[in-house]
C-alpha positions, 0 to 999 in steps of 0.5 A: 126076620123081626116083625113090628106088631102094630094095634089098630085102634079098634084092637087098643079100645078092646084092650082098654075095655078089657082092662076096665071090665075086670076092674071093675068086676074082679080086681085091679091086679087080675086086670094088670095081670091079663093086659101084661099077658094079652100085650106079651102074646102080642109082642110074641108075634115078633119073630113069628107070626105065621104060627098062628091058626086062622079063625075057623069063623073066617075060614069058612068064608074062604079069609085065609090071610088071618090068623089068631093067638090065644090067652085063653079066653081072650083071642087075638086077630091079625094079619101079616102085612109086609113085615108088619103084623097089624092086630085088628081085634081082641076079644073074650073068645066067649062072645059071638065071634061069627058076629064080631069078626063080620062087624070088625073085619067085613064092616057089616 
């Protein structure tokens, strides 16, 4: 079975802001380098999601229904719907994901 592998909005502003950050303090050709990377690990997620592990931050308050790939630093959060696999959130794995992943997926 082939997925299609949907950005929310939310996931398509940390891409950009992704981008821009490493513009801005390293180079153009390093930010080319990780969103091809970041939007390659994404469209891996085609043919199987359910490889990804569920983020041990969601885990431990018993959201099992996500799932995340990595391109170190950077984590990528999904959820299978259907055939389709919406990504929600990417981020720098460095951050406080606790935090992040309670404001973005639980909207607090």
């Amino acid at each position: 079975m082939r997925y299609e592998v949907v950005l929310t909005k939310d996931a398509e502003r940390d891409l950009e802001q992704i981008y821009r950050y490493l513009v801005t303090h390293d180079s153009k050709p390093n930010a080319d380098y990780v969103l091809d990377r970041l939007l390659q690990t994404s469209g891996t997620l085609l043919e199987d999601p359910q490889r990804g592990s569920v983020p041990k931050e969601l885990r431990t308050l018993g959201m099992t229904e996500y799932r995340q790939l990595f391109f170190k630093p950077y984590r990528l959060i999904y959820r299978v719907h259907g055939e389709s696999v919406v990504v929600y959130w990417i981020a720098d794995g460095c951050r406080d994901m606790q935090s992040l992943l309670a404001s973005r997926l639980l909207g607090n």
